[in-house]
N, C-alpha and C positions, 0 to 999 in steps of 0.2 A: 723324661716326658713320655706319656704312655700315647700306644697307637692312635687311639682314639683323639687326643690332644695334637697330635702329628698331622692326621686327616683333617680336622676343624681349621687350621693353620692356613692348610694347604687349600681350601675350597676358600676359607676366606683373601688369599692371596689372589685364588683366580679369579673370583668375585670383582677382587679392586682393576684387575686389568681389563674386564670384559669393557668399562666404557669407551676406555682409550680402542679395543678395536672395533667398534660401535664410528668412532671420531673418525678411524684410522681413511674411509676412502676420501671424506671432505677435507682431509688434512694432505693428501695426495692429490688431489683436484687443486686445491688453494697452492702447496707449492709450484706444480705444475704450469699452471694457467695464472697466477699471480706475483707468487715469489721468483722466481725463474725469470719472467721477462722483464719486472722490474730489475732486479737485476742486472741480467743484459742490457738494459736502458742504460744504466749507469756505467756498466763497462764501456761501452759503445762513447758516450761521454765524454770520456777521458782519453779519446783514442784521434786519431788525426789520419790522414793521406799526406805521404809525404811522394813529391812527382819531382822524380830526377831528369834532367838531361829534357829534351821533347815530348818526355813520357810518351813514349812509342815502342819502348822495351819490353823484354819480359821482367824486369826485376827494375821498373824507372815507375813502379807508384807500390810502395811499402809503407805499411801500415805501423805506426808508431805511437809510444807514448805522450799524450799532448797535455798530461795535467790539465788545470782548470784551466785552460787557455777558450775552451769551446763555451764555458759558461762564462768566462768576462767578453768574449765577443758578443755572444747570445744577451746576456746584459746591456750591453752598450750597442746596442743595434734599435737604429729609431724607428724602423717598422715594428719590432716589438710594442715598443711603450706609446707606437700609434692606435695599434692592434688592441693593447688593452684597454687605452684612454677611451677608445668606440664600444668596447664589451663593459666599463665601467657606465659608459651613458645607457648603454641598452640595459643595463640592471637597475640603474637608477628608473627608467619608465618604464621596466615591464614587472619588477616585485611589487610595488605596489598596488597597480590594475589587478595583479592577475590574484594576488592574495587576497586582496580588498574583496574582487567578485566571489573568490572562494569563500573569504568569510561572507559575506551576505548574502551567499545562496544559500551557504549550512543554515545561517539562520532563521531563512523565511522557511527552511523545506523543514527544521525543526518545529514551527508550532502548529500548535493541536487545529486539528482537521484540515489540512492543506489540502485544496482540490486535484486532482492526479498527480500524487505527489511521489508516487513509486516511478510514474513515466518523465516525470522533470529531471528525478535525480540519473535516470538512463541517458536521457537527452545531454545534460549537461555532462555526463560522464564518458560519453560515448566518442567525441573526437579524443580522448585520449588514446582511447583504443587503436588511431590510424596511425601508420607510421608513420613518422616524421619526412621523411620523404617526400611519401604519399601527399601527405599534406602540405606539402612544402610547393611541389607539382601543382597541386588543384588550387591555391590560395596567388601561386604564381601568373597562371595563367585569368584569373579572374582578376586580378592588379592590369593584366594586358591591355591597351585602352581597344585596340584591334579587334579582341572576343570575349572584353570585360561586358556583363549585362550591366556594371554601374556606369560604365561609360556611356549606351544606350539610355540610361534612365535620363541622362545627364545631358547627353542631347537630344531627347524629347523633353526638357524642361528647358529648351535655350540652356543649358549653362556648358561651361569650359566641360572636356571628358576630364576627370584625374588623372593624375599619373605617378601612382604613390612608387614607382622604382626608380625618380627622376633624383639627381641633387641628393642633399639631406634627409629630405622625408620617406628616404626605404629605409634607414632605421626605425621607422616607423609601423611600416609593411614588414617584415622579422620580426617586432613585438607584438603585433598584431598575432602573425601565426603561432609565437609563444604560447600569447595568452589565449585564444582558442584551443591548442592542443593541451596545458598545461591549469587550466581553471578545475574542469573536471578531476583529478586525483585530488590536488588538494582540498575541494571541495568534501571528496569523500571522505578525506581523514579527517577534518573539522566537524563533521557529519557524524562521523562514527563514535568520535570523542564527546559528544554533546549528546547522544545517547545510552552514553556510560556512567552520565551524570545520575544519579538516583532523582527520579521523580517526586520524593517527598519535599527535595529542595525547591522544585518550582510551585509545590504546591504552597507549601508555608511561604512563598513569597506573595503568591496571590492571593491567599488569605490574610495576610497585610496593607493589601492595596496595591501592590504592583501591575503597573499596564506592561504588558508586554515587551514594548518598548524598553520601560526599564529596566525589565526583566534581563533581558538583551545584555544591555551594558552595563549593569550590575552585578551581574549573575556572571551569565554566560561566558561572555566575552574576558574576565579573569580565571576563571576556570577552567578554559581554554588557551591559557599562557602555553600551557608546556608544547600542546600539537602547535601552538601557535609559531614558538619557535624552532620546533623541527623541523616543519614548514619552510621558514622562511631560510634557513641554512642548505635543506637539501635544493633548495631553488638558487642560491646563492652560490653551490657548487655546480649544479647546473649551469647557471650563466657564465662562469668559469670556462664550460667546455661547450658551450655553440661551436656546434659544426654545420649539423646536415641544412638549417636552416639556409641559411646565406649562402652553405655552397651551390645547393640544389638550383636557389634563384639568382647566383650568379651567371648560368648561361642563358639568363632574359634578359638582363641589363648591363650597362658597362658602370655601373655606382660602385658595384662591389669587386675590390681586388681581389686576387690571391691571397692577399694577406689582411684580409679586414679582422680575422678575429684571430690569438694565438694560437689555437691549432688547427687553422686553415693555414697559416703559416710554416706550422709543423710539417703538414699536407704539401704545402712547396718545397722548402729546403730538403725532406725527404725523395718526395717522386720528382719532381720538377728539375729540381737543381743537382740531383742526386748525390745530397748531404746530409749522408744519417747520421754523419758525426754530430754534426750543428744539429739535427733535429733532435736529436735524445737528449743531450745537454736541455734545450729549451724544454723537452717533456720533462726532463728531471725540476726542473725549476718546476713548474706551473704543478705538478703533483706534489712540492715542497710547500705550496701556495694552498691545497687543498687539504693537504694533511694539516695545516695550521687551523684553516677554519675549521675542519672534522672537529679537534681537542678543544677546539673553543668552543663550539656548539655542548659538545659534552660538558666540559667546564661548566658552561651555561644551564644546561641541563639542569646538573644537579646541583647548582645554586636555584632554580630557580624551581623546578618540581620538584624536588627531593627535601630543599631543605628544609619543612616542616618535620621531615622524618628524624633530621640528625641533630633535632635540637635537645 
């Protein structure tokens, strides 16, 4: 092989590794920050306190191997499958409102000549922007009948003040602040996708006779399957991990426990009871639980937009 044949070799060798160090610090970040405490999540898992004698020793609480023993507890523990049973009714009434208004914001703010249509899609997009906290804070205190303005409206109409933190109906007040903080993004991705539709489609529709309306749910709204179901999955893992909501408005009322949602639970068994054994076990589940839906959205995915491609 001649010199020149040697050099060609060699540049194109170094050519193929340049991406890998291009990847090299998010691949350093992602183990770090990702791989790493999963991980530990896992180890920690499998791991137990063992308290000898009055455990008042130096050597009377030793840390030992506990196999699955921390996730058949974590399993068979009824606060759990209470905690879910409440976060499965909170998904069941907040995907629906809060998609429903995402779809039919996108599509009123999609047709031709909408009046201040740049300032609606700000308006509606804009409580995303607040942190969940925050808003968790300001929607709390407005629930208060004590310095709620609906409770004033309500007795100056004669009527009862409300009290949506009472009983049953704060799982109502929590979907409430969802679908406020959480309409606006997906709003905007239904938005964005419907103006990536090419425009000669709506035209040749309405050169057929299409009202709008039709247009709408003929057109649009299957065209919009694929954002439609990305949508509805990253909201579904969402619902999964409610936290800040309920915990933020748990020091307004006594409706909501410690353990209303599974990782407010988490949240206990960890700080509270000081059991990160038991608490990593149940993170490990509940991320076993998210990773399911993740490959099933994919799955979905690309059955469902792709598959015109792979036929």
């Amino acid at each position: 092989m001649s010199s020149a044949d040697t050099g060609r070799s060699r540049r194109g060798a170094a050519s193929r590794r340049v991406p890998y160090l291009f990847l090299a610090p998010a691949i350093v970040l992602f183990t770090l920050f990702v791989v790493l405490p999963i991980g530990y999540a896992i180890y920690l898992s499998l791991r137990k306190v063992k308290v000898s004698g009055l455990g008042l020793g130096r050597n009377s609480r030793k840390e030992i191997f506990a196999g699955l023993e921390n996730y058949r507890d974590a399993l068979s523990d009824p606060e759990l499958w209470s905690s879910a049973g409440r976060v499965l009714a909170y998904g069941a009434i907040l995907l629906p409102i809060m998609l429903g208004l995402a779809l039919l914001f996108a599509l009123l703010l999609d047709r031709p000549r909408v009046a201040l249509a740049r300032f609606s899609r700000l308006a509606i997009f804009l409580p995303y922007a607040v942190p969940g906290v925050i808003a968790s804070m300001l929607w709390g205190f407005l629930y208060l009948p004590a310095v709620s303005p609906f409770a004033s409206v309500a007795e100056w109409l004669g009527l009862p003040a409300p009290d949506p933190l009472t009983g049953n109906s704060v799982i109502f007040a929590i979907v409430n602040i969802a679908v406020w903080g959480g309409v606006g993004f997906n709003m905007i991705v239904l938005f964005t996708s419907l103006r990536a539709i090419p425009g000669e489609v709506y035209e040749s529709a309405r050169l057929d006779g299409c009202t709008e309306l039709q247009l709408a749910v003929r057109i649009k709204i299957p065209l919009l399957l694929p954002s439609l179901i990305m949508t509805t999955v990253f909201s579904l893992i969402a619902t999964l991990q409610v936290f800040t909501e309920p915990l933020t408005v748990r020091s307004l009322t006594n409706s909501i426990s410690s353990t209303w949602t599974p990782l407010m639970k988490i949240y206990s068994d960890a700080f509270a009871q000081n059991d990160i054994y038991s608490a990593a076990a149940t993170s490990v589940v509940i991320a076993g639980v998210t990773l399911v839906i993740s490959f099933g959205f994919l799955r979905l995915v690309q059955r469902q937009a792709f598959g015109s491609e792979n036929r």
